[in-house]
VMD Tcl script that draws the C-alpha trace (Angstrom):
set ca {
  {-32.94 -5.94 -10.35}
  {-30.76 -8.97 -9.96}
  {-32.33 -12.22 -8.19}
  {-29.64 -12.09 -5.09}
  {-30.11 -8.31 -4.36}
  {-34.46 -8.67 -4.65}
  {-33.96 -11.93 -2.15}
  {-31.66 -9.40 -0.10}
  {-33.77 -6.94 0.11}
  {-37.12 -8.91 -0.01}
  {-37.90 -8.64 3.78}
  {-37.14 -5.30 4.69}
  {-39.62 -4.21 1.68}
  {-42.43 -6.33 2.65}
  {-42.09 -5.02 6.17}
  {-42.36 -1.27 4.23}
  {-44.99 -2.15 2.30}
  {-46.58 -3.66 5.50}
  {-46.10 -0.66 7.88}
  {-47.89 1.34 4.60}
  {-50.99 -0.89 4.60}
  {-50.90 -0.67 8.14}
  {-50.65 3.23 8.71}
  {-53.34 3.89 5.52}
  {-55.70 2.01 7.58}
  {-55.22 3.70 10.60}
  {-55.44 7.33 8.73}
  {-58.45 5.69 6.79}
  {-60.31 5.70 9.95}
  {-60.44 9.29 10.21}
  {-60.46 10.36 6.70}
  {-63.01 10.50 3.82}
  {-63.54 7.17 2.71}
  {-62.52 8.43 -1.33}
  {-59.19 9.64 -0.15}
  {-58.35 6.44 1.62}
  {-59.45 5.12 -1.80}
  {-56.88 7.46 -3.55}
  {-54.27 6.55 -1.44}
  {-54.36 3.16 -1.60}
  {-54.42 3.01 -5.28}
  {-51.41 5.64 -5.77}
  {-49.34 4.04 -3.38}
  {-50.14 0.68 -3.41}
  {-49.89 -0.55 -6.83}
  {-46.16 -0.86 -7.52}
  {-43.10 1.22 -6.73}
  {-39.20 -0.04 -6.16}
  {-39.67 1.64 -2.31}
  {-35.66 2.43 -2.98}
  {-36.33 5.99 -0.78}
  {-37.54 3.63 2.62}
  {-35.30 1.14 1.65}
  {-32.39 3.18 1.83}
  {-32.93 4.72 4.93}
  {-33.65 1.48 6.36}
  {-30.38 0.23 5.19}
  {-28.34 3.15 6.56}
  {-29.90 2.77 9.52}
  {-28.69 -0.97 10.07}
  {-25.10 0.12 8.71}
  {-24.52 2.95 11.17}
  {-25.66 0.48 14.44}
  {-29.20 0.82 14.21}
  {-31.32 -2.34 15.73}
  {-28.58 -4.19 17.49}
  {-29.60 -7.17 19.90}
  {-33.07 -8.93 19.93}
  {-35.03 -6.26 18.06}
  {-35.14 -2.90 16.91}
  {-37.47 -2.10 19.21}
  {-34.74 -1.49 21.21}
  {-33.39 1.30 19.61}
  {-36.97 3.25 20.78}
  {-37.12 3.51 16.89}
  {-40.11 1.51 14.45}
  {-37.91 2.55 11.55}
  {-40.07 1.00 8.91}
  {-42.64 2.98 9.91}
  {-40.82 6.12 9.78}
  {-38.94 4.98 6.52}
  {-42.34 5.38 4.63}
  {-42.23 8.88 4.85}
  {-39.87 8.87 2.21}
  {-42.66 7.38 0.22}
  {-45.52 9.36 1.18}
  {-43.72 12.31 -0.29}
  {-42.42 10.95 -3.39}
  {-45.98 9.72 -3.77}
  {-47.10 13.07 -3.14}
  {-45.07 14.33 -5.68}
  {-45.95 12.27 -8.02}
  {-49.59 12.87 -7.43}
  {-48.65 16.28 -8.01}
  {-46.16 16.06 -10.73}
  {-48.69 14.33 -12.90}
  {-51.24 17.07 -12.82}
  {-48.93 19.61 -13.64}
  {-47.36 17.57 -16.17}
  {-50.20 16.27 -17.80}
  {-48.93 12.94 -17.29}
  {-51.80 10.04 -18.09}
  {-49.75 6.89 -17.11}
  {-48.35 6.07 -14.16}
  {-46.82 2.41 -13.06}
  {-48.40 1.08 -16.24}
  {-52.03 2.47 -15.19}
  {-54.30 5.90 -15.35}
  {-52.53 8.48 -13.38}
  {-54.17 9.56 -9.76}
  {-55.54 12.82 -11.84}
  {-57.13 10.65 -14.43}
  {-58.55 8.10 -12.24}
  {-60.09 10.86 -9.95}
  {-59.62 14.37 -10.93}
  {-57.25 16.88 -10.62}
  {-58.69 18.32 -7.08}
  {-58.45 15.03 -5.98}
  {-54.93 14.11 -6.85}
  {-53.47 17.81 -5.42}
  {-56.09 17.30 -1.78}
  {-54.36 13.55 -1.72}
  {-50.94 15.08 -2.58}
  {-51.24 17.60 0.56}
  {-52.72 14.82 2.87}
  {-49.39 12.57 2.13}
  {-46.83 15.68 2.75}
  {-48.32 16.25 6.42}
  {-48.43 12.75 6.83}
  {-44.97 12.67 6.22}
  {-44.17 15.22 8.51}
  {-46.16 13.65 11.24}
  {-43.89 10.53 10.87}
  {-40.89 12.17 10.49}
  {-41.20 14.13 13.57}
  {-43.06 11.93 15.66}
  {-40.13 9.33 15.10}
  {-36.57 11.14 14.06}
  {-37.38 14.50 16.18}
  {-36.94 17.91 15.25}
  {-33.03 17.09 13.92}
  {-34.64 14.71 11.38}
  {-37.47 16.93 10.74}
  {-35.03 19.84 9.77}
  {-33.57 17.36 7.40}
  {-36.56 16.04 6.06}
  {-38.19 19.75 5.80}
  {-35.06 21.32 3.95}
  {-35.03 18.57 1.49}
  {-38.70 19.29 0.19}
  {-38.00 22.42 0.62}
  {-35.21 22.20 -1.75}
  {-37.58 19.52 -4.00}
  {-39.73 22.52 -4.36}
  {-37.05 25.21 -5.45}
  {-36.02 22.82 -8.00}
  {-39.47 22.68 -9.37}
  {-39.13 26.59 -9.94}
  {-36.00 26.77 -11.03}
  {-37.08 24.08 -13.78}
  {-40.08 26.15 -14.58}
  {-37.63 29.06 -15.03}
  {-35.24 27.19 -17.40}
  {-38.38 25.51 -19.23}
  {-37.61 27.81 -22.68}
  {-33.73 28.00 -22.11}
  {-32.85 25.58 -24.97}
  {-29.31 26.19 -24.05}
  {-29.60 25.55 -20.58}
  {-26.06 24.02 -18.75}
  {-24.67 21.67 -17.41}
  {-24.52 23.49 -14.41}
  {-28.25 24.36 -14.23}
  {-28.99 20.85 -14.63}
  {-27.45 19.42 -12.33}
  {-28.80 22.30 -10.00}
  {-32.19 21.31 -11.10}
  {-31.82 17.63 -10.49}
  {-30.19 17.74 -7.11}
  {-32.85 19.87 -5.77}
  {-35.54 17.75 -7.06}
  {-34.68 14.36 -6.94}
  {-31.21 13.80 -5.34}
  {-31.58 16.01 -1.63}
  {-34.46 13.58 -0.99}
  {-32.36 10.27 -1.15}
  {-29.67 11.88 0.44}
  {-32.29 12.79 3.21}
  {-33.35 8.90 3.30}
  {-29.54 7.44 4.11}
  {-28.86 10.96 6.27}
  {-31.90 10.76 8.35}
  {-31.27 6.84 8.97}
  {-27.61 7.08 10.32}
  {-29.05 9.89 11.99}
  {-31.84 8.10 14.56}
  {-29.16 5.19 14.65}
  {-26.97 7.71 17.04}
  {-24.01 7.66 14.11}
  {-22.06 11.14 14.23}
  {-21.77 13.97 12.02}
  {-19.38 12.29 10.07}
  {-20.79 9.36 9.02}
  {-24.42 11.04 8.48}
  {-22.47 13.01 5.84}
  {-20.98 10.16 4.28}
  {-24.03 8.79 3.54}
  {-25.90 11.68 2.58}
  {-23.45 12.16 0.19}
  {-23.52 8.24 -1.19}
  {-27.47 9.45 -1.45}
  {-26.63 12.61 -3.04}
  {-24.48 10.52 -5.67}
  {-27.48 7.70 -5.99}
  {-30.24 10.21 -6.66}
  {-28.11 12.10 -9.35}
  {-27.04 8.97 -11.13}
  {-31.04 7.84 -10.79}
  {-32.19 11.05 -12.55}
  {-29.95 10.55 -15.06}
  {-30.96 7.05 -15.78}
  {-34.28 8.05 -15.82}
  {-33.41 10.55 -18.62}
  {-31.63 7.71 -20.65}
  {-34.65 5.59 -20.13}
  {-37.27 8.45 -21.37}
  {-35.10 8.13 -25.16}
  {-33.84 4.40 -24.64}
  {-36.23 2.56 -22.35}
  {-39.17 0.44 -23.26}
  {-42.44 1.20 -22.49}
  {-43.76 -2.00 -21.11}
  {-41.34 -2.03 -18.33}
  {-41.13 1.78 -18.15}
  {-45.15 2.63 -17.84}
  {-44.05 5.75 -19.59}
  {-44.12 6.97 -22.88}
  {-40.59 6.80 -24.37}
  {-39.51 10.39 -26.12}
  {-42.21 12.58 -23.64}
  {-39.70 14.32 -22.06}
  {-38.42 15.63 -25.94}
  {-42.12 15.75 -26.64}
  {-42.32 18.43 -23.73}
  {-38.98 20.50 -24.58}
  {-37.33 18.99 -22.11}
  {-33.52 19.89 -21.76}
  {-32.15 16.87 -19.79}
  {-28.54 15.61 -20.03}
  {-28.71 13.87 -23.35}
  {-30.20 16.79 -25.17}
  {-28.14 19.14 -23.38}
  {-24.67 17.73 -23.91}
  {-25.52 16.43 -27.54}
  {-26.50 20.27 -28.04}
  {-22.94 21.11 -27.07}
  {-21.29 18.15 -29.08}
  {-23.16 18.25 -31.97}
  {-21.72 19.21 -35.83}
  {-23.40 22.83 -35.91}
  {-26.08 21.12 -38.93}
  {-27.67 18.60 -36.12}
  {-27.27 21.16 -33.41}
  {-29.49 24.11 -35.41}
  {-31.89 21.14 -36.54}
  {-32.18 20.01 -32.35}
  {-32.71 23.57 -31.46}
  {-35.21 23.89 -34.36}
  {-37.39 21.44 -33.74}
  {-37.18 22.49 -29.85}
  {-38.87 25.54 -30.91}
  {-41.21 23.68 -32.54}
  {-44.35 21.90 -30.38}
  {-45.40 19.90 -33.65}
  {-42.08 19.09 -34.67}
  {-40.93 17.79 -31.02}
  {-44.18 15.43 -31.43}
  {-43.39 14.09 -34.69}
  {-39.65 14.02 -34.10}
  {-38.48 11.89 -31.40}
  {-37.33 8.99 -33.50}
  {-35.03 11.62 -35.12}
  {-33.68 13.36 -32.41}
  {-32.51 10.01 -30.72}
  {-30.54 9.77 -33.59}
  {-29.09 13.59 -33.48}
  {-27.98 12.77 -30.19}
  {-26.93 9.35 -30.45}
  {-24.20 10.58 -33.27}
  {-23.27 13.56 -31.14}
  {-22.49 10.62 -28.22}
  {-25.15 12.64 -26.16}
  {-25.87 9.06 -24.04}
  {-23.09 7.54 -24.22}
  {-21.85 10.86 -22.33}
  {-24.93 10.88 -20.18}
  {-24.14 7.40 -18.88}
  {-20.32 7.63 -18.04}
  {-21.81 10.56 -15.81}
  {-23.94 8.62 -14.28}
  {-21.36 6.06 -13.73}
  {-18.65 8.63 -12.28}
  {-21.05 9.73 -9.81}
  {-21.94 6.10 -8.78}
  {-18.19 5.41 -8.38}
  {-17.94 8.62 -6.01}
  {-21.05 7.42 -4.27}
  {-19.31 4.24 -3.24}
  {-16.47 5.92 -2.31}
  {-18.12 7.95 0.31}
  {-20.31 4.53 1.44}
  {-16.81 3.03 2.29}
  {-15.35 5.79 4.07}
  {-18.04 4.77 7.15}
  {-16.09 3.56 10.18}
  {-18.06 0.14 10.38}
  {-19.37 -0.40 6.97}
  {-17.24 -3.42 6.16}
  {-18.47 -5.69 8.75}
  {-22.13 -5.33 8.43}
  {-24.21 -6.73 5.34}
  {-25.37 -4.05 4.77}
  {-22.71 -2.35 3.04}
  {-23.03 -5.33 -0.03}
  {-26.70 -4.34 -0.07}
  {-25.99 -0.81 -0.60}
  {-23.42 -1.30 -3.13}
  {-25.44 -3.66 -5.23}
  {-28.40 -0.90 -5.18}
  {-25.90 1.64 -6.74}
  {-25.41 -0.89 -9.47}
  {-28.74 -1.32 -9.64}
  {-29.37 2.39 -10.69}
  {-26.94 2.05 -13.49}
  {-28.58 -1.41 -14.85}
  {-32.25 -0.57 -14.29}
  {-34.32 -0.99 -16.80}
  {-37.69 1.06 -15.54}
}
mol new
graphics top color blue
foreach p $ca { graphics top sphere $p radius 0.5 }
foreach p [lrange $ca 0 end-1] q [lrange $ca 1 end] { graphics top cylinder $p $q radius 0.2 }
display resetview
């Protein structure tokens, strides 16, 4: 993340990160001391906070805490921006159980740490505490927005599970899978902030749909990053998601593109738990020659661009700051390196 955007940004996500340190010790008070302990460490120890962010943003952009304070608007939105990151956190928690993932942010995940019990009870604590926020602070309009968006995070996880042998799986599917999981939530953020800033139908859809187009392009980059990233900034180990059979956009369009010689070798070794292991190194290659990322990222990149496009279309984006934030965050996605 470039030096202008983190100064840019710098305030809003130490006021997140406060309102977080603030509400875990308020919830500590009446919980077991060892999930307080959980919490703190899951949530606490890193994280970009681009979910809270966002909505925070969009909330600014659509009118949100004009004149002396937000207080005025009746709305803490920091406080009800972390939300968004109690339930990514949960499903991370979560995700890394099922997953089997040992690192997370560089560190033992919340399984390893603590158990697997543990990480799912700490998981479920941070969904109803989302909830409570959401509704306590956005109302039932931005708790049916918040509550269709996991519910769609969760029908993604299924529909994943159901494609997890389909070595052939499509582009369609895919992107099925990845808006469901990843995107609806970030599209929830920006929605849900124009939202409880009074904006109208109109312009909550314009920047769901810049969200929509973030979280997609995200996912994306995240799948580069799992072939092409490097581990120290990651806190992941490169190649897992090929280790795991994995059909994400690379894979799936070099499958496609491929000479039929690599393709039968990809699928091959697909089939193949040991070979998968051993054969990372070689199937970056397979899909580097059949211009599987190159592909991946011009995707990601067209999807950015209509992202934008719906960001400008808000009535009174170009007089605020906040519309140079937001468009410096979608370039972020495309230039992150973890």
């Amino acid at each position: 993340m470039g030096r202008a955007l983190k100064a840019a940004i710098a305030s809003d996500v130490a006021r997140i990160e406060q309102a977080m340190e603030d509400d875990l010790a308020l919830s500590a008070a009446e919980t077991d001391p060892l999930l307080a302990e959980i919490l703190r460490y899951g949530l606490l120890q890193g994280g970009k906070r681009i979910r809270p962010l966002l909505m925070v943003l969009c909330y600014r952009l659509c009118g949100g805490g004009k004149g002396e304070g937000e207080g005025e608007t009746g709305v803490d939105i920091h406080r009800l921006a972390i939300a968004f990151e109690y339930l990514h956190g949960a499903t991370l928690f979560h995700d890394d159980v099922i997953d089997r993932g040992l690192v997370r942010r560089g560190r033992p995940s919340v399984h390893v740490a603590y158990g697997e019990t543990a990480a799912i009870l700490a998981g479920d604590f941070l969904h109803a505490r989302a909830m409570l926020l959401i509704g306590r602070g956005g109302g039932i309009p931005a708790l049916d927005i918040f509550c269709q968006a996991t519910t769609a995070l969760v029908d993604g996880e299924f529909m994943q599970l159901h494609n997890a042998r389909n070595y052939n799986l499509s582009e369609e599917d895919y992107f099925r899978v990845i808006m469901d999981k990843t995107a609806r939530l970030i599209g929830a953020a920006c929605q849900i902030g124009a939202l409880v800033a009074g904006a109208g139908a109109g312009e909550q859809e314009a920047l769901r749909d810049y969200g929509l187009c973030l979280g997609s392009a995200f996912q994306i980059i995240d799948d580069l990053l799992d072939y092409q990233g490097d581990e120290a900034a990651t806190g992941k180990v490169v190649g897992n998601d090929f280790c795991e059979g994995k059909m994400t956009l690379p894979l799936i369009l070099a499958v496609r593109r491929a000479e039929e010689q690599d393709r039968q070798r990809l699928l091959a070794m697909l089939a193949n738990p040991e070979e998968r292991k051993d054969g990372v190194a070689q199937a970056r290659d397979l899909i580097a020659r059949a211009d599987g990322f190159a592909q991946a990222r011009h995707k990601a990149e067209g999807m950015i661009a209509d992202g934008l496009a719906r960001l400008r279309s808000v009535g009174q984006a170009r007089s605020r700051p906040e519309l140079g934030i937001l468009e410096a965050l979608a370039g972020y996605v495309l230039s992150r390196e973890k």
